[in-house]
C-alpha positions in Angstrom: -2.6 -21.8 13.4 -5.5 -20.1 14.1 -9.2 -21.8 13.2 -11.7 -20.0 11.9 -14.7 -20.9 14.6 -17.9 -18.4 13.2 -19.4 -17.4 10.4 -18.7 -13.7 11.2 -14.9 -14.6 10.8 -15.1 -16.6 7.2 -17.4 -13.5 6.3 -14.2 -11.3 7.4 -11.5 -13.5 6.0 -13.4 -13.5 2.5 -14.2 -9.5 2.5 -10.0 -9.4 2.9 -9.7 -11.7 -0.5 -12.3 -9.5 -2.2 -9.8 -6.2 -1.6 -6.9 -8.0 -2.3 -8.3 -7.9 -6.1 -8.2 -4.3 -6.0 -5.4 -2.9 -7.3 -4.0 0.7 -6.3 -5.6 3.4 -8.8 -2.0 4.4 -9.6 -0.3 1.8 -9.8 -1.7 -1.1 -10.9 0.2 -4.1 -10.3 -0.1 -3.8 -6.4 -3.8 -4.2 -4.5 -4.7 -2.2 -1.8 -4.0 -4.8 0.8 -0.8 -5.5 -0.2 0.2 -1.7 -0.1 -0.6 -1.6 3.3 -3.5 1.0 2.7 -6.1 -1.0 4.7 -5.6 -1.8 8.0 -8.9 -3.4 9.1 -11.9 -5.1 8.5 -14.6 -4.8 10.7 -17.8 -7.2 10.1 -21.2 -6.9 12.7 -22.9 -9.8 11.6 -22.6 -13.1 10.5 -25.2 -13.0 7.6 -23.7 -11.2 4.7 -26.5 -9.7 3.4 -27.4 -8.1 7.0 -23.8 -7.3 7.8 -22.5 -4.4 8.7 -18.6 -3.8 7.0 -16.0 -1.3 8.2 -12.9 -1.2 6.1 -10.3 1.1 8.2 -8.0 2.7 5.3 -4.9 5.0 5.7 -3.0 6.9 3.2 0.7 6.2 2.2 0.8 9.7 2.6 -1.1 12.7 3.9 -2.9 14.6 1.4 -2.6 11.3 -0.9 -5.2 12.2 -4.3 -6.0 8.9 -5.2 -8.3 8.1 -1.5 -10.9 8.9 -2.7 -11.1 6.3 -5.6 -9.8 3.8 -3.4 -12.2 4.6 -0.8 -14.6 4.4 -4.0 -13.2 1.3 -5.2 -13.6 -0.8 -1.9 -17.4 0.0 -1.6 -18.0 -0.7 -5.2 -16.4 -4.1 -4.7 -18.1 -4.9 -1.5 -21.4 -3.9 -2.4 -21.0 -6.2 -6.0 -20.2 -9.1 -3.2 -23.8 -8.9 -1.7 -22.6 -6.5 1.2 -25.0 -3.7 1.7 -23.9 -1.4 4.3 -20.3 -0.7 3.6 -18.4 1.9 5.4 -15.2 3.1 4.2 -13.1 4.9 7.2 -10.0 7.2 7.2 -7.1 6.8 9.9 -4.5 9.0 9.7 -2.6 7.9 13.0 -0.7 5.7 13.2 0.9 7.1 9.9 1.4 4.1 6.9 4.5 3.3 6.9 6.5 0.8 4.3 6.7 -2.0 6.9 2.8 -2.2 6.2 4.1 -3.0 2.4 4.0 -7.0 2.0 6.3 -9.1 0.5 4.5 -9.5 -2.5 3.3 -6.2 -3.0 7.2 -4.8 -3.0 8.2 -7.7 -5.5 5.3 -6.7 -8.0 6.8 -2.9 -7.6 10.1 -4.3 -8.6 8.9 -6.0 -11.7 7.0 -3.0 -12.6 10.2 -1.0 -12.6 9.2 0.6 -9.3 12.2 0.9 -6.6 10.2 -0.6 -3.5 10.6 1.5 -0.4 13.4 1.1 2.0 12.2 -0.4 5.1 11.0 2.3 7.7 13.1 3.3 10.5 11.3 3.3 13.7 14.3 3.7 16.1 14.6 7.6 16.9 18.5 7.1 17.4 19.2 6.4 14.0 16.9 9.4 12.3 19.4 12.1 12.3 21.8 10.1 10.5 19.0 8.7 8.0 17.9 12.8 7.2 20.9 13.9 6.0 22.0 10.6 4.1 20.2 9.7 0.3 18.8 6.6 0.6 20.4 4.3 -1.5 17.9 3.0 -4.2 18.7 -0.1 -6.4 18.4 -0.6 -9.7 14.4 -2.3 -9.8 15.9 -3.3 -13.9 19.8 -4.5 -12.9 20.1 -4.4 -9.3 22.8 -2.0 -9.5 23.0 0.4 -6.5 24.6 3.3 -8.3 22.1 5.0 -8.9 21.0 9.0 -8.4 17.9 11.2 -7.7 16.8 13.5 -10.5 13.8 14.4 -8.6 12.2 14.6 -5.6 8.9 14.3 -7.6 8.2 11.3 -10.0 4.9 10.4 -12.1 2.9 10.9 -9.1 3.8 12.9 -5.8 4.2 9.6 -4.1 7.4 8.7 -6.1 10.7 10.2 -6.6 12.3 10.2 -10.5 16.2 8.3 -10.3 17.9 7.3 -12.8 20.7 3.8 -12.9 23.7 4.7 -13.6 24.8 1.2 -14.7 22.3 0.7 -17.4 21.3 4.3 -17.5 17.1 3.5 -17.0 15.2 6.1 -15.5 12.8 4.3 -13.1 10.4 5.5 -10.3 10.9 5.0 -6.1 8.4 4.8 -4.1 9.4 7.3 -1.6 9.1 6.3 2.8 6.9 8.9 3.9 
């Protein structure tokens, strides 16, 4: 287990519980941490009130329309915690990707009645296979897999509209981009 030794680091590890507490403009039940939308905190100096924060943020998607209120959100949040200079920065590459999704943020899509992504595939054998094959979505209200796409677009662009066959729910998957 890692110690934290300076001050610089306890500043750090309590700017990433302040952004847990922000949840995703559209979708509630899930912060921004837990999506996997920020990758990094940054922190220059040990005295919060002189420090310097860079919070590294990537979209789930390219083009994604809620950044902007995230990117919003975080400096809001950080400047109510005494932090004065706050920088909110945009990295496109790597590309998010579900694995960034935690645990607990997939769980709270489920109760929602979101179909949590798939987990990413990374291994470049395996993608012609995975392009021509639907992924198989279960049921976030049963559990049943038989379930079927109605539409490529859902309430928001990042979601896909299915529908379970089982109990006949419509219900909303968070598509792998």
């Amino acid at each position: 287990m890692n110690q934290i030794t300076t001050r610089a680091e306890v500043l750090q590890a309590q700017i990433w519980a302040w952004l847990e507490a922000i949840p995703d403009p559209e979708i509630p039940v899930i912060s921004v941490v837990d999506l996997g939308i920020v990758r990094a905190v940054e922190v220059s100096d040990e005295d919060a009130a002189a420090a310097r924060c860079t919070v590294v943020i990537t979209p789930t998607y390219s083009g994604c329309p809620a950044m902007g209120v995230i990117a919003q959100d975080i400096g809001v949040a950080l400047k109510q915690h005494g932090l004065v200079q706050v920088t909110i920065r945009t990295q496109l590459a790597p590309a998010w990707n579900t694995d960034w999704m935690s645990e607990k943020g997939r769980r709270n899509l489920k109760q929602y009645g979101i179909a949590p992504p798939a987990q990413q595939v990374i291994d470049i054998s395996s993608i012609h296979l995975k392009r021509h094959a639907a992924p198989q979505v279960p049921c976030p209200r049963c559990g049943s897999m038989h379930t079927v796409c109605v539409s490529q677009f859902g309430s928001t662009s990042c979601k896909a509209l299915y529908q379970c066959k089982d109990c006949r729910e419509p219900f909303d998957y968070f598509k792998a981009h």
